[in-house]
C-alpha positions in Angstrom: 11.2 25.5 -28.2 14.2 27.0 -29.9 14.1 30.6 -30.8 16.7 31.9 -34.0 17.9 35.5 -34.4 19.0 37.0 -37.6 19.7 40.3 -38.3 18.7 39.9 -42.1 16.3 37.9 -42.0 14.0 38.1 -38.9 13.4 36.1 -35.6 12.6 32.3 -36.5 10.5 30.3 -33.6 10.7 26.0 -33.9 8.5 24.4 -31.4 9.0 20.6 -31.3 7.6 17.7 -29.4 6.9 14.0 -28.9 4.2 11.9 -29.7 1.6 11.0 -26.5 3.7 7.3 -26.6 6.7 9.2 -25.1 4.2 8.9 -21.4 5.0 5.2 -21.2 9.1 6.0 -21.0 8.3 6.7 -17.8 7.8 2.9 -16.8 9.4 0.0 -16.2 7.8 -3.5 -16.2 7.9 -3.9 -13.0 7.6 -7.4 -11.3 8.5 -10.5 -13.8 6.0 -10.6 -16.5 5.5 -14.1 -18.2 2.9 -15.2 -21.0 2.3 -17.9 -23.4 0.2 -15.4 -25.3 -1.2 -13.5 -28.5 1.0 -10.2 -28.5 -2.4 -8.2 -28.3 -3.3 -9.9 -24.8 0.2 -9.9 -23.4 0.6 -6.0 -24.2 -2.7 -5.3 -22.9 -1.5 -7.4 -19.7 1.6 -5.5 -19.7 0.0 -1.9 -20.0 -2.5 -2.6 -17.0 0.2 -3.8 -14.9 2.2 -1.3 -15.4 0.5 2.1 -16.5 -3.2 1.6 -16.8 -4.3 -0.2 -13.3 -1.5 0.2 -11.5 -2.1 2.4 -8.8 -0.3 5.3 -8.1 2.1 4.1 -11.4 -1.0 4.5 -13.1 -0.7 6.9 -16.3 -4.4 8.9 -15.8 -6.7 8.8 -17.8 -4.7 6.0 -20.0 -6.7 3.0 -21.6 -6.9 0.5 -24.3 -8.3 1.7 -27.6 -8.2 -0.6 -31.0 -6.7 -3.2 -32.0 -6.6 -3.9 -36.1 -4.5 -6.3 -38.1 -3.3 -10.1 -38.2 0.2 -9.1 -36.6 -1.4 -8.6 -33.4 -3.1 -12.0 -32.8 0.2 -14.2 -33.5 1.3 -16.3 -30.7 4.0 -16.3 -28.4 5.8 -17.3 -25.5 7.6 -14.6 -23.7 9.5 -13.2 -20.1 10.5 -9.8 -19.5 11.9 -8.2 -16.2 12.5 -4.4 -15.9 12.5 -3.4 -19.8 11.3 0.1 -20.2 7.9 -0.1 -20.9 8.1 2.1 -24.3 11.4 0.7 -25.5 9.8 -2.8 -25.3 6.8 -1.8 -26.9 8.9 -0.7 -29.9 11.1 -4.1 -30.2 7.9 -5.8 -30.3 6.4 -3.6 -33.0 9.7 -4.2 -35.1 9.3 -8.2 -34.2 5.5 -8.5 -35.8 5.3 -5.4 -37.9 3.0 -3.3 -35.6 2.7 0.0 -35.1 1.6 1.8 -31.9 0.1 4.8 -30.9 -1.7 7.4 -28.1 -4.0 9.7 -28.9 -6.4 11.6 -27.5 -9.5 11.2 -27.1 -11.9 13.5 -25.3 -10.4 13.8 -21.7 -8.4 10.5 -22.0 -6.0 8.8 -23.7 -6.4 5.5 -25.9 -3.7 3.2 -27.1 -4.2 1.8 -30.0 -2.5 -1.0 -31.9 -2.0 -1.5 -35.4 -0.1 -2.8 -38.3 3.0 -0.6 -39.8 3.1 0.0 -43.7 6.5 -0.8 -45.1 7.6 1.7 -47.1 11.4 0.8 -47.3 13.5 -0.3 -50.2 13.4 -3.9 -49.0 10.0 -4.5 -50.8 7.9 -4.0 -53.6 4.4 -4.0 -53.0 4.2 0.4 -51.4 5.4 2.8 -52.6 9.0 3.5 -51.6 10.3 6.8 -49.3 13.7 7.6 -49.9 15.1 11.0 -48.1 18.8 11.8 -49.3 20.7 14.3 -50.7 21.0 12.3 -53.9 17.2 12.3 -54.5 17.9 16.8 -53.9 14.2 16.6 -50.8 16.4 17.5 -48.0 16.2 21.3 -46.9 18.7 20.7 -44.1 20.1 18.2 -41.4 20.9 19.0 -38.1 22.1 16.7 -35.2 20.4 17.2 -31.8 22.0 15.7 -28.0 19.4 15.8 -25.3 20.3 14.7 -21.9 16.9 16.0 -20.2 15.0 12.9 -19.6 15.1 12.4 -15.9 14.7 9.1 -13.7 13.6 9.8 -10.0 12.2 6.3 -9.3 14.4 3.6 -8.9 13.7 -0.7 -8.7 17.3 -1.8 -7.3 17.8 -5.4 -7.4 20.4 -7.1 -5.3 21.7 -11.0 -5.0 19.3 -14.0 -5.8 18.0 -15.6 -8.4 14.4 -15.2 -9.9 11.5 -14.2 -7.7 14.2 -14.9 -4.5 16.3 -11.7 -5.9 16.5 -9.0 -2.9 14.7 -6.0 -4.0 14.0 -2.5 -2.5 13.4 1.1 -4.2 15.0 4.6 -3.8 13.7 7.8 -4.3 14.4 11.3 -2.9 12.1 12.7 -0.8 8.2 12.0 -1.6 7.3 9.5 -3.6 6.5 10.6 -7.6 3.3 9.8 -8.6 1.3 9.4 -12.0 2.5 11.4 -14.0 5.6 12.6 -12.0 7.2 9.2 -11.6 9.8 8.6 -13.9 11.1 4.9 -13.5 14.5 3.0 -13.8 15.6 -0.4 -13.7 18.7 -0.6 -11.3 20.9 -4.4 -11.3 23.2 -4.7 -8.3 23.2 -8.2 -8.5 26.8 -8.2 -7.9 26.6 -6.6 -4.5 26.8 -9.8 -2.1 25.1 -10.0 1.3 27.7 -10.8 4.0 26.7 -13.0 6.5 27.2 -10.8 9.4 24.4 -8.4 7.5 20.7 -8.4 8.2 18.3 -8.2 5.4 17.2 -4.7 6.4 20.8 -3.5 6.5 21.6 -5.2 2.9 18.6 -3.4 1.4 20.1 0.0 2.7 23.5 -0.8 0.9 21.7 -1.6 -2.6 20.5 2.1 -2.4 23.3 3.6 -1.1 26.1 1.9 -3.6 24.1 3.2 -6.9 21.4 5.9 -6.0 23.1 7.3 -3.2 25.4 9.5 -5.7 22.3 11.1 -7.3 20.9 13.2 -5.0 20.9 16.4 -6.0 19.0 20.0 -6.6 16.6 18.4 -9.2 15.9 15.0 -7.2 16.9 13.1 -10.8 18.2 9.6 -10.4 20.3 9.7 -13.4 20.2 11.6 -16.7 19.1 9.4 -20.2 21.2 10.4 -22.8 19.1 10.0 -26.6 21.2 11.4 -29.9 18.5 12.6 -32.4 18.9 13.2 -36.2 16.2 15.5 -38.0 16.0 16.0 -41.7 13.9 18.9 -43.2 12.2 17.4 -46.6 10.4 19.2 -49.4 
């Protein structure tokens, strides 16, 4: 909420948000997830491990809703370890064309999946959308930095290879729950394990040589930097 004062011409009050999708940023995918798959069953696989039947990582009141459109029932043969679960959501709706979304829907949410209409210059078959100054349908432009997305639930992975990779987690005080657990991938692959240390001793250094330094007032792990552009159209 931003709230503009001017003398002339009156108080002005933006209110902004995100869409319902912006919930999953709060995940990783968290162990190793493998498929040889169509992309609607390994995202569905993916969501309940990670955000629909996942305990307390659960996202409440989250489930699957539709799923429309050819893009989603290609085939493939995919890994993925620690990707934030939104990001790689995206990257696979820009691989097949797809388009996702949450809404809700009485008391709970639905995800649904379907296919994106191309509405870029690159084609011919819709109706382009062009905004630029050139084409005199933008009111103004305006560059936004936010730095408040916060991490306060850490995976740190140490030396090893595969499913033999020593692993703990770190967070401050009580564990975040549900809706309160923000999650980030954390590689400390380079930190070796002497031989003089135990396991139990080596897991305490993997959380003291990264996570150790973010302790603080507000419990965040680290601060997620996002540069936003917004255009006003007519």
């Amino acid at each position: 909420m931003k709230i503009e004062t001017d003398a002339e011409n009156g108080d002005y009050l933006t209110i902004s948000g995100r869409f319902l999708t912006c919930l999953l940023e709060c995940r990783i995918i968290y162990p190793t997830f493998s498929a040889n798959n169509t992309y609607e069953n390994i995202v569905r696989n993916v969501l309940s491990r990670n955000a629909i039947s996942a305990g307390i990582r659960s996202i409440p009141g989250l489930s699957m809703g539709t799923v429309s459109e050819a893009c989603w029932q290609r085939k493939t043969r995919l890994q993925v370890s620690y990707d934030n679960l939104m990001e790689w959501l995206y990257t696979i709706c820009e691989t097949i064309g797809g388009s996702v979304n949450i809404r809700l829907n009485g008391n709970s949410l639905k995800c649904d999946l379907f296919e994106g209409t191309d509405r870029s210059i690159l084609q011919d078959t819709n109706p382009h959308i062009v905004f630029s100054n050139s084409y005199n349908n933008l009111l103004s432009f305006f560059y936004v930095a936010d730095n408040s997305k916060q991490k306060n639930f850490a995976y740190v992975l140490g030396s090893g290879e595969g499913a033999a990779r020593k692993r703990t987690t770190y967070f401050s005080g009580t564990e975040p729950t549900y809706l309160d657990r923000y999650e980030v991938y954390v590689d400390e692959r380079n930190t070796s394990q002497d031989e003089d240390v135990t396991d139990d001793e080596y897991l305490e250094i993997l959380k003291k040589q990264r996570c150790g330094k973010y302790d603080n007032s507000t419990d965040s792990i680290g601060v997620h930097h996002r540069c936003v552009f917004h255009a006003i159209s007519v």
